[in-house]
C-alpha positions in Angstrom: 104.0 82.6 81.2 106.3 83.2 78.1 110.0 81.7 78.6 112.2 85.0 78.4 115.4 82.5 77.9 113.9 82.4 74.4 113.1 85.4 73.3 114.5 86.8 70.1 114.3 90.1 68.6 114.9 92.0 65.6 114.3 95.5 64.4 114.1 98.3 61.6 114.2 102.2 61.8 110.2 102.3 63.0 109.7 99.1 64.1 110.6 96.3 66.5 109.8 92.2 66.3 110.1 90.3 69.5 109.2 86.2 68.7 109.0 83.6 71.9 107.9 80.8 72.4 105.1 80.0 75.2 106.0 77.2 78.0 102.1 76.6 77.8 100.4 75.2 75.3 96.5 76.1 75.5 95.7 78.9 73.3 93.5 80.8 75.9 96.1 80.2 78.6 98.4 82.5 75.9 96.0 85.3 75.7 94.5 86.1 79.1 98.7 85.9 80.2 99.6 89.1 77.1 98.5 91.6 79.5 100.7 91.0 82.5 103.5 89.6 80.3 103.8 92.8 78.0 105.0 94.9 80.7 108.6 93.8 80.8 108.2 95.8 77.2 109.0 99.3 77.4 105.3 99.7 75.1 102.2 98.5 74.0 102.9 96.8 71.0 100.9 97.6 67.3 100.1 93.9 66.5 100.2 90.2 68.7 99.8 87.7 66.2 99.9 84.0 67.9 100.7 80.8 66.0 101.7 77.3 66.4 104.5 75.3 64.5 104.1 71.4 65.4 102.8 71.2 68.6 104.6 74.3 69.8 102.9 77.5 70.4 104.9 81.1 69.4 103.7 84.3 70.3 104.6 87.6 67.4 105.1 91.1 69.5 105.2 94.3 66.9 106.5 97.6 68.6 106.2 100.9 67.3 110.0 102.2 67.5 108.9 105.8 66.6 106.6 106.2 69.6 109.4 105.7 72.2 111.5 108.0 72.1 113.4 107.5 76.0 113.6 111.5 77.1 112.8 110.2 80.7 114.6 109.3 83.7 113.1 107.0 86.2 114.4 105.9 89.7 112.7 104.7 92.5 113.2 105.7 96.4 112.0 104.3 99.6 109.2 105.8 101.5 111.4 107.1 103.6 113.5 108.7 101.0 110.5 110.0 99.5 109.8 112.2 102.7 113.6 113.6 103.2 115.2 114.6 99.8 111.3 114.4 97.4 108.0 115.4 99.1 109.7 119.5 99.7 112.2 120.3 97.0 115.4 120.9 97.7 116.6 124.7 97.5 119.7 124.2 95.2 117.5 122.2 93.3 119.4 118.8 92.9 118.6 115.3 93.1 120.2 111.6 92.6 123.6 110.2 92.8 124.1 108.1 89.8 127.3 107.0 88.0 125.3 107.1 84.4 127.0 106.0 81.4 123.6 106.6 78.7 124.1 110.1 76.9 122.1 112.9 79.4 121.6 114.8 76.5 118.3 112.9 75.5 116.8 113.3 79.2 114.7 116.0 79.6 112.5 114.8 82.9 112.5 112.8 85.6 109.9 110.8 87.6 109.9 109.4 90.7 108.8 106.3 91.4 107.8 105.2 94.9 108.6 101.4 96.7 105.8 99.2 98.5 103.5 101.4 96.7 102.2 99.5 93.9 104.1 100.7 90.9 103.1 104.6 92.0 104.6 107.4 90.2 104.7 110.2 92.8 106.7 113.2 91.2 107.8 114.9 88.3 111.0 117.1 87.3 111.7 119.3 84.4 115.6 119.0 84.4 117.9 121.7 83.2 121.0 119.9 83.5 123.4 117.4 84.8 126.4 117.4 86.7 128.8 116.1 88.7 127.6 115.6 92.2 129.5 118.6 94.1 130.5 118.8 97.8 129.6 122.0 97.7 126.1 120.9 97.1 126.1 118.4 100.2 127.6 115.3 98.1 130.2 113.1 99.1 130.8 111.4 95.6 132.3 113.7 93.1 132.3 110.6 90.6 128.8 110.4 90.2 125.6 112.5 88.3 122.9 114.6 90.0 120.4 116.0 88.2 119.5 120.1 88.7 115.8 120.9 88.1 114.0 123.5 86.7 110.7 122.6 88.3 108.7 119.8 89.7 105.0 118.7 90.3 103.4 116.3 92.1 102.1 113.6 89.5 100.4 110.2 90.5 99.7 107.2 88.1 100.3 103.9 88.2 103.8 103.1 86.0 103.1 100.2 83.7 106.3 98.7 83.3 108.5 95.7 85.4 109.1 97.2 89.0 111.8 100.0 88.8 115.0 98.9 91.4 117.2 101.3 90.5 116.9 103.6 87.3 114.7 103.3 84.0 114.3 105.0 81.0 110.7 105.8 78.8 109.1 108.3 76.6 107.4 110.9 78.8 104.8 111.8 76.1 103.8 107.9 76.8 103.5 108.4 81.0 102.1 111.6 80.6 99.0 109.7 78.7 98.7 107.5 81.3 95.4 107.8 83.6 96.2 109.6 86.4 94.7 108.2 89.9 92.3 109.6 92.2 92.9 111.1 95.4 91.5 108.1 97.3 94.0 105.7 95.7 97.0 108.3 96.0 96.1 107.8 100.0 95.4 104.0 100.2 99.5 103.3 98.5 100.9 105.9 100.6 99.7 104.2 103.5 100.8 100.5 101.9 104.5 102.2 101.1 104.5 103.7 104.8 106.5 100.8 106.9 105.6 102.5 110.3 101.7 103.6 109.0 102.6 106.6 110.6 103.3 109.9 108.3 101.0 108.7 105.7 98.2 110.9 106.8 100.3 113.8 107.2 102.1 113.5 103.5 98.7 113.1 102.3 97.1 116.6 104.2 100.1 118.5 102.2 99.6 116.8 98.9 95.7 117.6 99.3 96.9 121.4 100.4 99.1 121.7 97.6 96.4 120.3 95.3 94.6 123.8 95.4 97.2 125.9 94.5 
């Protein structure tokens, strides 16, 4: 595993250089550990060049900066969660309580990413706007952001990244390329995200309905 005390980085306009150096020191240990280790990156980088200086191993990460442009909220709910304020939109179209202090202007979507499920991304909004959280709208925390939608759809891939806890941020041309999974799969990590095992099936007859429409 690379040692993330140690990481360095530097960058250009288009481009960004991430250099660490590798707690092991057997070459092949280094290269069957890039895949897992590369998702604490926000992308897939252009180039991993590998080298040693002594008897120390380094590892090179290149990034394409152009390709990641973050336009893209995502926040994670419980299953729970999922099923009261996700799985039937909301009629004043609203969702989150965040206090937020990145500029909103970039974000132009928002997905949905569900706990226990295995890194499933279960929804997708077009947003419109942000605003304060109003009482009016059934919020108690005036302080704080809510997004309101335009529309949403139900979207399910597996998110590549480190497990989302609270809020991330990514390039939705990059998650929208992502392969989607199949209906099969959507049902087995509802079920594992399900803490009871007892609403899966039901969640998963309205997905399938909505499917055809």
């Amino acid at each position: 595993m690379y040692d993330e005390c140690k990481l360095s980085k530097s960058h250009t306009k288009t481009t960004n250089v991430i250099v660490g150096k590798t707690i092991k020191s057997k070459r092949r240990s280094i290269l069957h550990q890039n895949k897992y280790n590369l998702s604490l990156f926000r992308s897939q980088p252009l180039k991993i060049v590998l080298f040693k200086i002594r008897n120390l191993h380094f590892f090179l990460l290149i990034f394409d900066m152009t390709k990641t442009k973050e336009d893209s909220l995502i926040f994670s709910v419980t299953y729970q969660n999922y099923l009261n304020r996700v799985l039937i939109d909301k009629e004043n179209k609203t969702l989150g309580a965040w206090q937020i202090k990145k500029d909103l202007k970039t974000i132009k979507y928002a997905y949905v990413y569900l706990k226990g499920s295995k890194q499933m991304i279960v929804k997708k909004y077009e947003i419109e706007k942000f605003e304060s959280c109003k009482k009016s709208k059934g919020y108690p925390d005036a302080m704080k952001k809510c997004f309101v939608f335009k529309r949403s759809k139900d979207i399910f891939f597996e998110y590549p990244y480190a497990q989302v806890q609270s809020r991330q941020y990514a390039s939705s041309k990059e998650l929208d390329s992502l392969p989607r999974l199949n209906e099969d799969e959507v049902k087995e990590r509802f079920k594992k995200s399900d803490p009871k095992n007892e609403s899966y099936r039901i969640v998963n007859e309205l997905l399938h309905y909505r499917r055809k429409f």
